[in-house]
C-alpha positions as CSV (number, residue, x, y, z in Angstrom):
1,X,-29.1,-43.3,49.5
2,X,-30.6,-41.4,46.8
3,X,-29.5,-37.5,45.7
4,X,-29.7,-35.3,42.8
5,X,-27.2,-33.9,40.9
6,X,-26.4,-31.7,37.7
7,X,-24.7,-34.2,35.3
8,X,-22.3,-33.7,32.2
9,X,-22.6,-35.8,29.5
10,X,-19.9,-36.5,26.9
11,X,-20.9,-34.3,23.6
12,X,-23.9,-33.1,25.2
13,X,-23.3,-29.2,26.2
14,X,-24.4,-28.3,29.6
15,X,-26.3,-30.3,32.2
16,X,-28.7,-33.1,33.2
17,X,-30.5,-32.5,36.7
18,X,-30.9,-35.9,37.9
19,X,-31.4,-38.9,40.4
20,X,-28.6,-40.5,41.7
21,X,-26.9,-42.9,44.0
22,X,-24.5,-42.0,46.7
23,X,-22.8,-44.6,48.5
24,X,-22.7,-44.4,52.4
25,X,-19.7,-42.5,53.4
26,X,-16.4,-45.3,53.8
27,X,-13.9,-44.5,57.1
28,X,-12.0,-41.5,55.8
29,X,-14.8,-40.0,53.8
30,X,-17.7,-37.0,54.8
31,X,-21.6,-36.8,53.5
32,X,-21.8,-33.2,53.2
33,X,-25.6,-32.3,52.3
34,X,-24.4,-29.4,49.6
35,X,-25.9,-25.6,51.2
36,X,-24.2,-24.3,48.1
37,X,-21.7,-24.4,45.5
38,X,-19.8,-22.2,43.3
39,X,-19.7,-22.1,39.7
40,X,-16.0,-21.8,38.1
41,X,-14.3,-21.7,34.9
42,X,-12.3,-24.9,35.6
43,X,-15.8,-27.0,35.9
44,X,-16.7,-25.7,32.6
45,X,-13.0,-26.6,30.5
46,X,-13.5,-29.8,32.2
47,X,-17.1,-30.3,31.3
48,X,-16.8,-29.6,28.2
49,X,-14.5,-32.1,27.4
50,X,-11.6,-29.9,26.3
51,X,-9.5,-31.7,29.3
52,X,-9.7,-36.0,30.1
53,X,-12.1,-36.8,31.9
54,X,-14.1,-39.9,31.9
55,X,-18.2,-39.1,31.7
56,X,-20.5,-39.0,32.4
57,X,-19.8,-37.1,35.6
58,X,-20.8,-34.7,38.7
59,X,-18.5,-31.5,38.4
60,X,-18.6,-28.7,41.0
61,X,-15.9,-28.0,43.7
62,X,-16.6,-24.9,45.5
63,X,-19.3,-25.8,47.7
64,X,-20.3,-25.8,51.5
65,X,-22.5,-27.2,53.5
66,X,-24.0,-29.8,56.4
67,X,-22.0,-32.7,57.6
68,X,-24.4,-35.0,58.2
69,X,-22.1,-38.3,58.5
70,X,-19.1,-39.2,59.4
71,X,-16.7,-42.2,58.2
72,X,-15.0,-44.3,61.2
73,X,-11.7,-42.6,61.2
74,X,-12.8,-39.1,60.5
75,X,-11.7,-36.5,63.0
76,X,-11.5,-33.5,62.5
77,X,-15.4,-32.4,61.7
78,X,-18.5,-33.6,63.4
79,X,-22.6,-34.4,62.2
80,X,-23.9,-30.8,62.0
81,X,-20.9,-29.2,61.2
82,X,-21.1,-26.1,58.9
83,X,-18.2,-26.4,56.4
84,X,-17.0,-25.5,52.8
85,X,-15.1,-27.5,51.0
86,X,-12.0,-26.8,48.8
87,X,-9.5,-29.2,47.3
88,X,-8.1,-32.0,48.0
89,X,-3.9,-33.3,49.4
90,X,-3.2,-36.4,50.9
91,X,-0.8,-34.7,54.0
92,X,1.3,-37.0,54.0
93,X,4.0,-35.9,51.2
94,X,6.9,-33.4,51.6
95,X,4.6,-30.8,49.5
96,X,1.9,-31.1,52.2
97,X,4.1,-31.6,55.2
98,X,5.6,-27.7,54.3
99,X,2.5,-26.6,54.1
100,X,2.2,-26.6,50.3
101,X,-0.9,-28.1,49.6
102,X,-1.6,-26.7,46.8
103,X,1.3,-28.6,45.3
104,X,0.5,-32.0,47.0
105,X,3.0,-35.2,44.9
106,X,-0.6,-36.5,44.3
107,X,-2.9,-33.6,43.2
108,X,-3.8,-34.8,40.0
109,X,-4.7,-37.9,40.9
110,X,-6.6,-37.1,44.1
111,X,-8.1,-33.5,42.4
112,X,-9.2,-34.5,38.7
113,X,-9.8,-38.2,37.8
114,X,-13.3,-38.8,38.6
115,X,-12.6,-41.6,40.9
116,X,-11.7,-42.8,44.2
117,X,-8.0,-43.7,44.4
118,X,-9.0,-47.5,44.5
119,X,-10.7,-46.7,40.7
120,X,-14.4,-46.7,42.2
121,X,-17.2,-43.8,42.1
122,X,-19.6,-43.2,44.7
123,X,-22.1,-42.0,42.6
124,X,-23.9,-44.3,39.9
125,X,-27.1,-44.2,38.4
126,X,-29.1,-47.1,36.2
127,X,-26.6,-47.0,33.7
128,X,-23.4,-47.3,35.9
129,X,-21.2,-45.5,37.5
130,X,-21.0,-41.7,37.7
131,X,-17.7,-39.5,38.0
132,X,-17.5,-38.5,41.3
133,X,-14.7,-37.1,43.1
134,X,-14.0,-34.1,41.1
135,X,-11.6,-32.0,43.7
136,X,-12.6,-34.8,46.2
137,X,-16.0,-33.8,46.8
138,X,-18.5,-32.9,43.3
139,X,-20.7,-30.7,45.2
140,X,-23.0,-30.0,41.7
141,X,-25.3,-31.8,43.9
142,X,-27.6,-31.9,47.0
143,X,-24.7,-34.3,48.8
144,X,-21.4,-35.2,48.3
145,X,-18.8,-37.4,49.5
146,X,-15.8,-35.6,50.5
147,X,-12.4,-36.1,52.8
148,X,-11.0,-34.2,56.3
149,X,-8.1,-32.3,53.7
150,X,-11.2,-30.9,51.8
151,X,-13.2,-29.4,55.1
152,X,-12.8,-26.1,56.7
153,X,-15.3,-25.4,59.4
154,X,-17.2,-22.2,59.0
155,X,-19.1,-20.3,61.7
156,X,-22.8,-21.4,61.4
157,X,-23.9,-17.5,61.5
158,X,-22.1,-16.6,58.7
159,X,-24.1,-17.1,55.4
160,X,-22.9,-20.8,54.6
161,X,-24.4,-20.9,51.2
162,X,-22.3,-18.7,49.6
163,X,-18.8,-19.8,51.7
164,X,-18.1,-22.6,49.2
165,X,-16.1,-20.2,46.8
166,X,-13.9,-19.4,49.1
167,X,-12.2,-23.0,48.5
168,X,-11.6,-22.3,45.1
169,X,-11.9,-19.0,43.4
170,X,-11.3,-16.6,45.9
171,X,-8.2,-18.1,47.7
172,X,-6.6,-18.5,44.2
173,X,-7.4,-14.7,43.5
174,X,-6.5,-13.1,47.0
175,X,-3.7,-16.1,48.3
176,X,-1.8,-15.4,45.0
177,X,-1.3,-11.7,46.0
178,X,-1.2,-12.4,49.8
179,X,0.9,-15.8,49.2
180,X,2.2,-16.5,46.1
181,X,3.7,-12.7,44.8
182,X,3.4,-11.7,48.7
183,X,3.3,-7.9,47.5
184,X,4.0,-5.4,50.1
185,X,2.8,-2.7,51.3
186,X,3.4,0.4,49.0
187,X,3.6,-1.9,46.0
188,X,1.9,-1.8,42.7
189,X,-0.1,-4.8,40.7
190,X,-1.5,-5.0,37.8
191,X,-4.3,-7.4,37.4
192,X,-5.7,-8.9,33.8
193,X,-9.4,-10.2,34.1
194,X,-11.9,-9.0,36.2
195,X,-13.9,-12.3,37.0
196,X,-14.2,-13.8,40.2
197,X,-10.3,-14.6,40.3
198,X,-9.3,-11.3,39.3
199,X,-11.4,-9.3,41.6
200,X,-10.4,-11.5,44.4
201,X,-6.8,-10.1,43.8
202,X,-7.7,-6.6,43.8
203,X,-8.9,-7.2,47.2
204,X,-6.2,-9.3,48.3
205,X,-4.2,-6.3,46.8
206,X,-6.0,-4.4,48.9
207,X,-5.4,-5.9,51.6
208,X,-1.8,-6.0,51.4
209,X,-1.6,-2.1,51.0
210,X,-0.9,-2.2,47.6
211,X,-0.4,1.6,46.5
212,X,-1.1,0.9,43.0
213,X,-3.9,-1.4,41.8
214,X,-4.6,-1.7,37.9
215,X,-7.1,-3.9,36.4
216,X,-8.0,-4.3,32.8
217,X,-10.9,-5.8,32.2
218,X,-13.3,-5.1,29.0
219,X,-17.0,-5.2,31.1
220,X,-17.5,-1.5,32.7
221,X,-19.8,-3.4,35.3
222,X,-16.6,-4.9,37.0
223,X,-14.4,-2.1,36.0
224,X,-16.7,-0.1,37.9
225,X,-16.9,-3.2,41.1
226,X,-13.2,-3.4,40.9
227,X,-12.6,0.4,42.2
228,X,-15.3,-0.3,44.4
229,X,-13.1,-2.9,46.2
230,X,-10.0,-1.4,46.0
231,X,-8.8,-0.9,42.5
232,X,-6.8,2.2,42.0
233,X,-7.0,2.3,37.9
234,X,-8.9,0.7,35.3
235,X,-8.2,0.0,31.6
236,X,-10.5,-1.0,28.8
237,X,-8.6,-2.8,26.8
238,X,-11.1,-2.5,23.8
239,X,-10.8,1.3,23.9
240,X,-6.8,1.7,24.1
241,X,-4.6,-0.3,21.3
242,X,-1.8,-1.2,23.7
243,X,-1.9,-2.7,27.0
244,X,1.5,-2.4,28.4
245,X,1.5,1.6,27.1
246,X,-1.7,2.4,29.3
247,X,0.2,0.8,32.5
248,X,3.1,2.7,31.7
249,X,1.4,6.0,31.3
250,X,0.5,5.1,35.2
251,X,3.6,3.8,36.1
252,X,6.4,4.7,33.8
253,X,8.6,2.1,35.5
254,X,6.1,-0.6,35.2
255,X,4.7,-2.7,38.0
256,X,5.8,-4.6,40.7
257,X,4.0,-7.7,39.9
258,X,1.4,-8.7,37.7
259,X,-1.2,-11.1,37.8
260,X,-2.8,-13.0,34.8
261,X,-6.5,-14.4,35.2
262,X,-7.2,-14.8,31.4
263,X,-4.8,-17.5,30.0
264,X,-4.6,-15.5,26.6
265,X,-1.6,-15.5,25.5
266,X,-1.5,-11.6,23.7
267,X,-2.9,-10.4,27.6
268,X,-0.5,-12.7,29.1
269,X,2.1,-11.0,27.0
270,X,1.0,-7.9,27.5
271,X,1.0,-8.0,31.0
272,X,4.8,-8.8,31.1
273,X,5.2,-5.9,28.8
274,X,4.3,-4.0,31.7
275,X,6.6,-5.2,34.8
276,X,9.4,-3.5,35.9
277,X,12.6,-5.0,37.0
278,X,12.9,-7.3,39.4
279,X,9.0,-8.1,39.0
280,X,6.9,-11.0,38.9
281,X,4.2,-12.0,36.4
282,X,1.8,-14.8,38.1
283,X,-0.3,-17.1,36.0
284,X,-3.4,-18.2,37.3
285,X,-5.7,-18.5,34.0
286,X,-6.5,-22.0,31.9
287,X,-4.6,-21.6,28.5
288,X,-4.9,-23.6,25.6
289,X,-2.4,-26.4,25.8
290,X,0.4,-26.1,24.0
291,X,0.4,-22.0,24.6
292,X,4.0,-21.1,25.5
293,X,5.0,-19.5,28.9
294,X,5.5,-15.5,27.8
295,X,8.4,-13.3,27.6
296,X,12.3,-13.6,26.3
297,X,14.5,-15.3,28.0
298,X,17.0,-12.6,27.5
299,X,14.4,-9.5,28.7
300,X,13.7,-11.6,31.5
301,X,17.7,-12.4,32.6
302,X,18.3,-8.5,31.6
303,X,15.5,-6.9,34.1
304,X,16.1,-9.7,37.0
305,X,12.1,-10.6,35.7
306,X,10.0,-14.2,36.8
307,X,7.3,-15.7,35.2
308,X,5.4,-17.7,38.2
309,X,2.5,-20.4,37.9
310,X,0.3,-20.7,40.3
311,X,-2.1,-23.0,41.8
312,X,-5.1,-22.3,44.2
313,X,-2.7,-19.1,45.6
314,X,-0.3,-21.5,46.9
315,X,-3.3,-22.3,50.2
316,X,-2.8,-24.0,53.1
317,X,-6.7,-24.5,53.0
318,X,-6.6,-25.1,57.2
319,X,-4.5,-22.1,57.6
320,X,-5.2,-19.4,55.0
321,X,-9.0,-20.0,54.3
322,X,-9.5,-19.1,58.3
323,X,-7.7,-16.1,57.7
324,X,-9.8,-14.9,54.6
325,X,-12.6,-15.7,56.9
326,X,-11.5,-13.1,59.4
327,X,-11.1,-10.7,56.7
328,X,-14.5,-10.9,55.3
329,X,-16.7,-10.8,58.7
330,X,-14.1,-7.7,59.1
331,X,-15.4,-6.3,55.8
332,X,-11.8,-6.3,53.5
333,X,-12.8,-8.7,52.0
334,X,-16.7,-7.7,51.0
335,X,-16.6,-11.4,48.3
336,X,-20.4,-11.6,48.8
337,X,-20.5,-8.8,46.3
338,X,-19.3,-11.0,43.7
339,X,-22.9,-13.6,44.1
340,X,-25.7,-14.6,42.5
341,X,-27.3,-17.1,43.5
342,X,-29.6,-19.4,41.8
343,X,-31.6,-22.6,41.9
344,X,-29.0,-26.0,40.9
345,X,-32.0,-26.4,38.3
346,X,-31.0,-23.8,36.9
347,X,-27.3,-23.9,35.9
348,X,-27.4,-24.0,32.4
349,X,-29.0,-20.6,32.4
350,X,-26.5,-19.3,35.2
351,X,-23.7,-20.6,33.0
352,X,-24.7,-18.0,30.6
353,X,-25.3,-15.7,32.9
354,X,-22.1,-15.6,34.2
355,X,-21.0,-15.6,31.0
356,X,-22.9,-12.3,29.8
357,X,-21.4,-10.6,32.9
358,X,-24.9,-10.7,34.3
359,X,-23.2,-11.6,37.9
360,X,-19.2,-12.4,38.2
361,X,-19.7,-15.2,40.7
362,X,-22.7,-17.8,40.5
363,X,-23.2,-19.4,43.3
364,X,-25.6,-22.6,42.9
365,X,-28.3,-23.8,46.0
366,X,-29.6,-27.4,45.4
């Protein structure tokens, strides 16, 4: 059948709207006509060619939507189904059998290759084949083919369109205070970056009864969001000429845990300046490759410190995206306050958008 998509071209910056070719959903796959999908940072490092990728392709991996068919040995949603859809694990290694999804043996392969595990795309257009796949679905687009491990069904009263982020962004900023640093109540965290990821944490911080939430972010629009949803203190880091002092001047023992969002390495730094001991700095933000993990091996072994990565807030998608669910129609988790919306047509100017701090979550509707 025919859809539409936004397409990324090798060397060419931004994206093509155009016609394209789906193939008809094979046994374990699901045709998901695409309600909405979220724009994140990781579809723009990978569109822009600064990681592999074979082109041209269909980014895009926060959406939701419509099942509208089903593959022979598909389960667990139905035609009609509202869903969103989030990333994909086989369930079937050791990682995914403990519920670490996020950490599935075959992520890379399954998450960012462009193709089907067998080496094939379902999309193509006149030229030939289009990367598909991206996260197992490549919802820049009015359908996409997708897996069961992707789908979470989604209450059809809720606002589907703008559900999608909840698969990507929002699980990573909220499950990697909820999950990942599990911060308890009475705690203090200090989060770098005030995007979607960032502010996500601040209300998983929230949440959690965090007693102290710092965020440092340089856009007074978010500063001013972030103590809207939970945020305790905000720094400008343009206006104060260290970091780590500011945090200290709050807590003169320095943080429980941190959270990174930017993958700078001087921020990164920074923010392990500022733990205390026994603390935890998590890394969620893309850094350059070759940037080297922060911190001295001997300040770390001296003040009991950890320096965590972290994937997707270490989600068990069928488990914790439910639960953020529950949160948000229970108003902690207010995420809808992050979105824009705007036409697919129009991503190139919601890319900059999002960029100028114009909105901290695009969400796209094909």
């Amino acid at each position: 059948m025919k859809t539409y998509a936004a397409v990324a071209y090798s060397g060419q910056p931004g994206f093509k709207l155009e016609s394209l070719d789906i193939e008809a959903p094979r046994a374990d796959e699901v045709l998901v006509r695409v309600l909405g999908v979220g724009l994140c940072h990781t579809d723009l490092v990978f569109s822009s060619g600064a990681a592999p990728y074979p082109f041209p392709a269909v980014f895009g991996h926060e959406g939701s939507g419509i099942v509208e068919a089903v593959g022979a040995a598909v389960t667990k949603v139905k035609v009609g189904d509202a869903v969103l859809v989030t990333f994909r694990s086989c369930g079937a290694c050791d990682r995914c059998d403990d519920g670490d999804a996020a950490y599935c043996r075959t992520m890379p392969m399954l998450n960012y290759t462009g193709r089907r595990v067998d080496g094939s795309s379902a999309l193509s257009n006149s030229e030939g084949p289009v990367s598909s796949n991206f996260f197992g679905q490549s919802t820049f687009a009015a359908h996409a083919l997708t897996y069961e491990r992707n789908l979470v069904k989604v209450d059809p009263g809720l606002p589907v369109e703008i559900m999608g982020p909840l698969g990507c962004g929002i699980q990573t900023g909220a499950g990697a205070v909820m999950r990942s640093l599990a911060a308890k109540a009475g705690s203090s965290l200090l989060v770098t970056g005030g995007g979607s990821v960032g502010l996500s944490a601040v209300m998983g911080a929230k949440i959690s009864g965090c007693s102290k939430i710092i965020l440092v972010e340089p856009m007074a629009s978010r500063r001013e969001l972030a103590l809207e949803l939970g945020a305790t203190h905000c720094i400008d880091p343009s206006s104060v000429p260290d970091i780590a002092g500011a945090v200290r001047a709050i807590l003169p023992l320095g943080v429980d845990n941190a959270l990174d969002t930017t993958g700078i390495a001087a921020v990164q730094s920074a923010a392990l300046a500022s733990l205390g001991s026994k603390a935890t700095l998590g890394l969620v933000g893309v850094s350059a490759p070759g940037t080297p993990v922060p911190g001295d091996i001997n300040g770390l072994m001296t003040f009991g410190q950890s320096v965590k990565g972290i994937i997707e807030g270490d989600s068990d998608p069928d488990e914790f995206i439910p639960e953020l669910i529950e949160h948000f129609k229970a108003g902690r988790l207010p995420f809808d306050k992050l979105v824009k919306t705007y036409p697919l047509s129009e991503i190139n100017s919601a890319i900059e958008a999002q960029h100028r701090g114009d909105c901290v979550k695009a969400v796209l509707i094909p």
